[in-house]
C-alpha positions as CSV (number, residue, x, y, z in Angstrom):
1,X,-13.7,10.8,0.8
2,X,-14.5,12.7,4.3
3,X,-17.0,14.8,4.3
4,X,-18.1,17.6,6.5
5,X,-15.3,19.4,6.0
6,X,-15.5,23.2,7.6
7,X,-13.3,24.6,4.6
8,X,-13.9,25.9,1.4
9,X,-10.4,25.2,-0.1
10,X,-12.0,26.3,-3.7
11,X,-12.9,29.6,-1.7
12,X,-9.7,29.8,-0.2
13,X,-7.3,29.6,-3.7
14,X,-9.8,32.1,-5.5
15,X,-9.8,34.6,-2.5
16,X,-5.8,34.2,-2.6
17,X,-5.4,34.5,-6.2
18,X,-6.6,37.8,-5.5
19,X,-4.4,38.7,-2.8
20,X,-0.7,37.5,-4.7
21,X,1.6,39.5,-6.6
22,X,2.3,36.8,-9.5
23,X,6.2,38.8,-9.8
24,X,6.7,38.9,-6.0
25,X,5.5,35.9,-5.5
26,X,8.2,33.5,-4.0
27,X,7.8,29.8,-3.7
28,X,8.4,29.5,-7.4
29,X,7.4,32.0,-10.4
30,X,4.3,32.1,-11.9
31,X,3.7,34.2,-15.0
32,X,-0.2,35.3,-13.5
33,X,-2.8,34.4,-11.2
34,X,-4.4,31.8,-13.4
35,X,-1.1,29.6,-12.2
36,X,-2.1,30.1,-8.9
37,X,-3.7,26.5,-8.2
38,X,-3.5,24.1,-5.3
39,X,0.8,23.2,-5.5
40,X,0.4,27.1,-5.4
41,X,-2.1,27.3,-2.6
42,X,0.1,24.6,-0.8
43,X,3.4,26.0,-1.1
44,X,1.8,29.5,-0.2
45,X,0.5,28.4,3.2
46,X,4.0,26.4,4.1
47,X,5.7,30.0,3.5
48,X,3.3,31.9,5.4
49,X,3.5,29.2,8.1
50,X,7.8,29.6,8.2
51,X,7.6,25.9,7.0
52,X,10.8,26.7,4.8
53,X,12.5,23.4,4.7
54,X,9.1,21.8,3.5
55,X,8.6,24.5,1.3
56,X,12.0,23.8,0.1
57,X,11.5,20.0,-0.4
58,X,7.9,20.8,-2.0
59,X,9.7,22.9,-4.3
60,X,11.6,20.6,-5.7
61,X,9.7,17.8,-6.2
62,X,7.1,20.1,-7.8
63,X,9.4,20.8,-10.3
64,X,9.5,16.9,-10.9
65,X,6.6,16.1,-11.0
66,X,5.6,18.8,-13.5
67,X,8.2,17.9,-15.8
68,X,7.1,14.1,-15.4
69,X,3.5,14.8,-16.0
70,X,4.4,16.9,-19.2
71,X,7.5,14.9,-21.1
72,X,5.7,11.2,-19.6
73,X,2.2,11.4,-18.7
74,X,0.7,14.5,-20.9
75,X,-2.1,14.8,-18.3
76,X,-2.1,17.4,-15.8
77,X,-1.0,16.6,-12.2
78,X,-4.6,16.8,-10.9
79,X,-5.3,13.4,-12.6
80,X,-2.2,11.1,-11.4
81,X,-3.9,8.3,-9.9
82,X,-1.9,5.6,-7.2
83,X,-0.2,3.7,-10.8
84,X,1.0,7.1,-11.9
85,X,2.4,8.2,-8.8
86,X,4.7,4.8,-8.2
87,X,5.8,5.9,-11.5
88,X,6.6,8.9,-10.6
89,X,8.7,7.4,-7.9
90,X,11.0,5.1,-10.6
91,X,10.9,7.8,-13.3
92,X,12.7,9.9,-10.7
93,X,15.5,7.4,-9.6
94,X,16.0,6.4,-13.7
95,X,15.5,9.1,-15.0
96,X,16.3,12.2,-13.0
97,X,20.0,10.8,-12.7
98,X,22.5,9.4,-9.4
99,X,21.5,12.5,-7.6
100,X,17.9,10.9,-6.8
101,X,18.1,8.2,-4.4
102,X,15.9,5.9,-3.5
103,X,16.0,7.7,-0.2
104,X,15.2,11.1,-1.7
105,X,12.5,9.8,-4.1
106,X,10.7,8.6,-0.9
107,X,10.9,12.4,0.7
108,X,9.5,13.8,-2.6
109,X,6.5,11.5,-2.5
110,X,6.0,12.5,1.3
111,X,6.2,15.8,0.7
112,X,3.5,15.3,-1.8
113,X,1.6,13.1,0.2
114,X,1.3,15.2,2.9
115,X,-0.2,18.1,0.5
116,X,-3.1,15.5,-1.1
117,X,-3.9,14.3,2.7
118,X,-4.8,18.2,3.5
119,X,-6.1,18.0,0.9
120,X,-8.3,15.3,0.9
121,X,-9.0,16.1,4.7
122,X,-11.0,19.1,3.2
123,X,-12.9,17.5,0.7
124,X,-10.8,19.1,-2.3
125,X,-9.3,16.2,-3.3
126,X,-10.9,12.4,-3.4
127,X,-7.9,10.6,-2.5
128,X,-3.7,10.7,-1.7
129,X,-2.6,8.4,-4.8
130,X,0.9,9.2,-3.5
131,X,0.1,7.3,0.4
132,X,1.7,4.0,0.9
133,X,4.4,4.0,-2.2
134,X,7.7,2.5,-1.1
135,X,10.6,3.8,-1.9
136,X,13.1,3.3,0.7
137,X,13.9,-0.4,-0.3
138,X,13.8,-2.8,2.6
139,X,16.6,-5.2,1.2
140,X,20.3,-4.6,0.4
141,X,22.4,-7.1,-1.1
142,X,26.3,-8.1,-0.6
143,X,29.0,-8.6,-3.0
144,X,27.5,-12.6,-3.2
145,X,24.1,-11.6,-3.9
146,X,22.8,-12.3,-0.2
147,X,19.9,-10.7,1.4
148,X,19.9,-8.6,4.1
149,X,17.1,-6.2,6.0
150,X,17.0,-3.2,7.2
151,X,13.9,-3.1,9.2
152,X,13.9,-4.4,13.2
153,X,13.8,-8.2,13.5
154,X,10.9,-9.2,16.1
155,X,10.2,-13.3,17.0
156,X,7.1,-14.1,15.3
157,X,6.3,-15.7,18.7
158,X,6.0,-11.9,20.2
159,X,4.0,-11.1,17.5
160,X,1.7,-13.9,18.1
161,X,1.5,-13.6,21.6
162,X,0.7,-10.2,21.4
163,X,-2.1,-10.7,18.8
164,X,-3.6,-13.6,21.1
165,X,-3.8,-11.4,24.0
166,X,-5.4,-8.3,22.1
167,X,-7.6,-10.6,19.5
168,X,-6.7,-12.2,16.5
169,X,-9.7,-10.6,14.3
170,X,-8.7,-6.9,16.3
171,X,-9.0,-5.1,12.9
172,X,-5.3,-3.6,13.7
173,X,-3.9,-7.7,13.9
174,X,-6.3,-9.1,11.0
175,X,-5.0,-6.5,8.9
176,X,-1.6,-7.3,9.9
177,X,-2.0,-11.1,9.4
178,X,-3.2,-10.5,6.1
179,X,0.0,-8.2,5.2
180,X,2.7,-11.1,6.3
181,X,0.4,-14.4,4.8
182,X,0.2,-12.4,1.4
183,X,3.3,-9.3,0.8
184,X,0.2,-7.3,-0.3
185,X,0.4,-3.7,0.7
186,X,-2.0,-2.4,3.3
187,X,-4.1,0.0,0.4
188,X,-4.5,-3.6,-1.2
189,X,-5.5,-5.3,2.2
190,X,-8.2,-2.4,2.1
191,X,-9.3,-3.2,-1.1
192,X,-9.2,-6.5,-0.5
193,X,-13.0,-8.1,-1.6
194,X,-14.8,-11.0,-0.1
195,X,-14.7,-12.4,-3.7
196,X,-10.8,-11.9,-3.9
197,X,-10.7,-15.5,-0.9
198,X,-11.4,-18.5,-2.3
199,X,-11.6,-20.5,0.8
200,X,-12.6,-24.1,0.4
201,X,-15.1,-24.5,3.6
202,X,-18.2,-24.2,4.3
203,X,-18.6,-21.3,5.8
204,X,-17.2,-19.1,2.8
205,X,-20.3,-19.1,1.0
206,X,-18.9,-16.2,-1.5
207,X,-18.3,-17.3,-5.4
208,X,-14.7,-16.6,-6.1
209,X,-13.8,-13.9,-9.1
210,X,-13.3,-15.9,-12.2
211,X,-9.3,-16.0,-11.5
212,X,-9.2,-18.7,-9.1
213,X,-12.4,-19.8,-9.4
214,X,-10.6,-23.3,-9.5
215,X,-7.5,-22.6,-7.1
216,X,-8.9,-23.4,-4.0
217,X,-7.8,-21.9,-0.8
218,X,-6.9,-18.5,-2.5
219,X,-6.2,-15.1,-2.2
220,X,-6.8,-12.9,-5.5
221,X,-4.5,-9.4,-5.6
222,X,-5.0,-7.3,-8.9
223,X,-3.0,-5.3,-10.3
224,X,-3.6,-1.2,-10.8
225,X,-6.2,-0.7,-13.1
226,X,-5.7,2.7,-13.9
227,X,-7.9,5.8,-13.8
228,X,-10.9,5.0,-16.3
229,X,-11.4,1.5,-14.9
230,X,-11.1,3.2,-11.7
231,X,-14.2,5.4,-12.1
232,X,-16.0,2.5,-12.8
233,X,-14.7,0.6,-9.8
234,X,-13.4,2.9,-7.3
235,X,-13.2,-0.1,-4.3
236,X,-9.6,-1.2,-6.5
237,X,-8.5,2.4,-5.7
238,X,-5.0,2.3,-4.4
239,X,-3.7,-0.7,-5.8
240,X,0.5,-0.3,-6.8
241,X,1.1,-3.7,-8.0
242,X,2.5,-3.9,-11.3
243,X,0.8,-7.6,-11.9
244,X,-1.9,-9.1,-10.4
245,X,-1.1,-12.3,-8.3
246,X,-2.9,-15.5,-6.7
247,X,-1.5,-16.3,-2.9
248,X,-2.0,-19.2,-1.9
249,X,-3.7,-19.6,2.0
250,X,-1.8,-21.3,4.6
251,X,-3.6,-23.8,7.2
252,X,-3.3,-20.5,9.6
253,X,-4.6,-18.1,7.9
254,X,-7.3,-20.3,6.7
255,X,-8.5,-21.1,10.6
256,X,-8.3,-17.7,11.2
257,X,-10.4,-16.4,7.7
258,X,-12.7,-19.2,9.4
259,X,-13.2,-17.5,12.7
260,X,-14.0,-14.7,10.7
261,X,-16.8,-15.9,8.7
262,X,-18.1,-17.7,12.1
263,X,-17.6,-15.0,14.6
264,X,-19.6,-12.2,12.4
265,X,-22.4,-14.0,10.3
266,X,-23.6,-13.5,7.9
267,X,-19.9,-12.3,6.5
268,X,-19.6,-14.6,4.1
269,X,-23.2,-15.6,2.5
270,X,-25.6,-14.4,-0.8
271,X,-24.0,-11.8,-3.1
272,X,-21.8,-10.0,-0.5
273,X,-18.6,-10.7,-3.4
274,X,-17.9,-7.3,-3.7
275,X,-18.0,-6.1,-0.2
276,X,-14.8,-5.8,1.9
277,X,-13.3,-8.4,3.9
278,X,-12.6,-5.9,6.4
279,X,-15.1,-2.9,7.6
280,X,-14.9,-0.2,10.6
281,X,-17.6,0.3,12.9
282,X,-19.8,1.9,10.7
283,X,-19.4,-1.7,8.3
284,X,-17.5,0.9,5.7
285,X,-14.4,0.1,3.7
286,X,-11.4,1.8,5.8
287,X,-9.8,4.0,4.4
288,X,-6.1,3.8,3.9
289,X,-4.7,5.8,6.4
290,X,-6.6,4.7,8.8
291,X,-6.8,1.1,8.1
292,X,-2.9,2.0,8.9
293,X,-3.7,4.3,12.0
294,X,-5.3,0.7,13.2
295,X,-1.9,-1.4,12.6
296,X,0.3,1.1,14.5
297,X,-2.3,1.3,17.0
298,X,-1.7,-2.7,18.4
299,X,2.0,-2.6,17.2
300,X,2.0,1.1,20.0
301,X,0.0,-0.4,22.8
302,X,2.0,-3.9,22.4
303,X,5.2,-2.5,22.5
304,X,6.7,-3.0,19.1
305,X,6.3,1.0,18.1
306,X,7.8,4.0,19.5
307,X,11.5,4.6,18.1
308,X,12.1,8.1,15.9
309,X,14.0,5.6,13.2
310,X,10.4,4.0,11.3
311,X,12.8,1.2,10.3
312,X,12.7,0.3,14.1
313,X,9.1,0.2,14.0
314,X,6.3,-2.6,13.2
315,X,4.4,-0.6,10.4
316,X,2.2,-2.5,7.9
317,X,5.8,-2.0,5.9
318,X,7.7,-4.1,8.6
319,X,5.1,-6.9,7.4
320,X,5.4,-6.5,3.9
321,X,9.0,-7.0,4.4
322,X,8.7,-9.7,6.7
323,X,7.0,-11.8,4.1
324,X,9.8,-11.0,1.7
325,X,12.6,-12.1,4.1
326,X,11.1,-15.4,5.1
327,X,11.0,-16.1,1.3
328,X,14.0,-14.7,0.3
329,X,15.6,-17.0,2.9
330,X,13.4,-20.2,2.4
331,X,12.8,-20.7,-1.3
332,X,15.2,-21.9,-3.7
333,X,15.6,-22.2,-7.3
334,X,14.7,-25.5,-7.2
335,X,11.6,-25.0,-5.4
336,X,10.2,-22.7,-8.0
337,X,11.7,-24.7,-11.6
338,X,15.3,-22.4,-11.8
339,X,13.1,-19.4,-11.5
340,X,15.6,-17.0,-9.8
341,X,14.2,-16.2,-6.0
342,X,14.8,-12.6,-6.1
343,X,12.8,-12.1,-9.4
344,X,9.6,-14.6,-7.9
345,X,9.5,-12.7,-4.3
346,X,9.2,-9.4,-6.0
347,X,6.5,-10.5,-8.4
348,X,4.8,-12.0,-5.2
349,X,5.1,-8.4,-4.1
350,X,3.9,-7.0,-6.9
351,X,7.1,-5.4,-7.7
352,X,8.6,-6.9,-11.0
353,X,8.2,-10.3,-13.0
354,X,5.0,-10.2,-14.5
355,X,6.6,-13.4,-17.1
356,X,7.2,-15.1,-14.2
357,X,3.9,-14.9,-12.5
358,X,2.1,-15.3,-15.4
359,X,3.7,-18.5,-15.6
360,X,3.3,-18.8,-11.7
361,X,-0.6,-18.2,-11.7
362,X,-1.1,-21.1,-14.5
363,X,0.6,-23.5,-12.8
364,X,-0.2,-22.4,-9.1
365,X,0.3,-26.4,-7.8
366,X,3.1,-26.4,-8.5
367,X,4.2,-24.0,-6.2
368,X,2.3,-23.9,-3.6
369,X,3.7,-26.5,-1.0
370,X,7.5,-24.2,-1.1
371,X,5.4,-20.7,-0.8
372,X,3.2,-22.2,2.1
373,X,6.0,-24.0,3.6
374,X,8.1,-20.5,4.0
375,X,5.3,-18.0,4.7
376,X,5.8,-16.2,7.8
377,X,4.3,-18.6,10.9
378,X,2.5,-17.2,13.8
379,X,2.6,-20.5,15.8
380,X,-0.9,-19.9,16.8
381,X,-2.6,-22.7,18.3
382,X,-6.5,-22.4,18.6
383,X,-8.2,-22.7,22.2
384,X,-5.3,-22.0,24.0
């Protein structure tokens, strides 16, 4: 959470609640004052501001989200944590009706998001559970079931060549690395513990958690926990994934984890499990946003970033969907034991299939040489 903030926001709604007219009040009704809370607050300042087409938008999926926190949840909205929110999300393409595309669902969530990030910019709230949520599928299919992309295709050669020249362990390019070697999300790159790699070198002196403590070479993603657990452990904080899931490390991303643990010693000695694989400058955990801010800030400066469409952008999403595409493409049925391909890659991602990846995670061997084999390649070649 950021702290130092030079607001009182828990000033600000009590001094306004004094101010408003609950009957002349116009963003939405409200009965009295006690209704006046932060959505309130919010909706308020985007009125007084001329913000009308937000207010609009924020309007709306207010009304959403209240209904889906009252008929689904029973909590109060103050309480949806990053699970509840991507529920949110499906609840309102399923259940809200044709009108509520994916499309739409994503500019509900930002309109959201961009409330909890004042928020939390202010110290009122701990966290945006709504940041990083993807709505806006990546993939379309044809009439034969084929898949095709939406996001801008870049040579993986550019991308390596960029990365070599502005350094491979750059926060901004290890981040990104992680994103197209594992599908994870770049919340879950952030949350991503030392203990979470189970590298089979020397150098990785870290004892593995429990769920690959015998899969060697790797990487750990669990699932959403939910808020109780999450009290207990905040670090898991921002997790979306509906099942957890065991990646396994390719020969590049196991030099470069390597490098890592050489290059900053002692990274990767004594009881340093639950610390994060990646820290900022003050050897915190980053947070989300700007774990992200770092990503777009190599993908800007090497020329992949710049276009008003985000779909012509490298964003930690373009990597996520990066690693779906190469496997979409590569894998087969037969490579996985007739599992369908669609179903597999999206229970890679996190997305779907939690029978299948149970069955994947117990038998991880036997899968492992296709899903290497067809994970995104830098063709990065050490020394030179």
């Amino acid at each position: 959470m950021p702290m130092g903030s030079d607001r009182d926001i828990s000033k600000e709604i009590q001094q306004r609640r004094k101010e408003i007219n609950p009957e002349d009040w116009g963003p939405w009704k409200i009965n009295s004052v006690d209704e006046y809370g932060d959505l309130e607050f919010w909706a308020d300042r985007l009125k007084r501001k001329g913000k009308y087409s937000a207010l609009s938008l924020l309007q709306t999926a207010r009304n959403h989200l209240i209904n889906f926190v009252e008929t689904t949840l029973q909590i109060s909205h103050e309480n949806i944590r990053s699970a509840q929110a991507e529920r949110f999300g499906e609840w309102l393409i399923s259940e809200v009706g044709p009108n509520v595309q994916p499309s739409t669902a994503s500019d509900y969530i930002g309109s959201l998001s961009s409330m909890t990030k004042w928020y939390t910019k202010h110290d009122y709230y701990d966290g945006d559970p709504f940041d990083d949520i993807e709505y806006d599928t990546d993939e379309i299919a044809n009439d034969a079931g084929m898949m095709y992309f939406k996001r801008i295709d870049v040579p993986m050669s550019d991308i390596a060549n960029s990365m070599k020249k502005y350094g491979l362990l750059a926060p901004g390019c290890l981040m990104m690395i992680l994103i197209l070697k594992t599908g994870a999300r770049i919340s879950e790159i952030v949350n991503m513990n030392k203990k979470d790699i189970h590298l089979n070198h020397e150098v990785w002196n870290i004892t593995p958690r429990s769920e690959i403590k015998n899969k060697p070479d790797t990487i750990y993603i669990p699932q959403d926990v939910g808020p109780s657990k999450m009290e207990a452990n905040p670090d898991i904080y921002g997790n979306k994934r509906k099942n957890p899931v065991a990646i396994p490390i390719d020969d590049e991303l196991k030099k470069i984890l390597i490098r890592l643990a050489v290059t900053e010693p002692p990274l990767m000695t004594g009881d340093q499990g639950s610390e994060p694989i990646i820290t900022n400058n003050n050897a915190e955990r980053y947070t989300t946003a700007a774990a992200s801010d770092r990503v777009v800030k190599w993908s800007k400066e090497s020329g992949f970033h710049g276009s008003d469409d985000e779909l012509e952008n490298v964003t930690p999403h373009w990597g996520r969907a990066e690693f779906s595409r190469q496997l979409y493409v590569g894998l087969s049925q037969d490579d996985l034991g007739g599992f369908g391909v669609q179903k597999f890659v999206k229970g890679l991602r996190g997305d779907s299939g939690t029978d299948v990846i149970d069955e994947y995670i117990g038998a991880l061997e036997e899968y492992r040489s296709p899903i290497i084999r067809e994970l995104p390649k830098l063709g990065i070649k050490w020394g030179k």
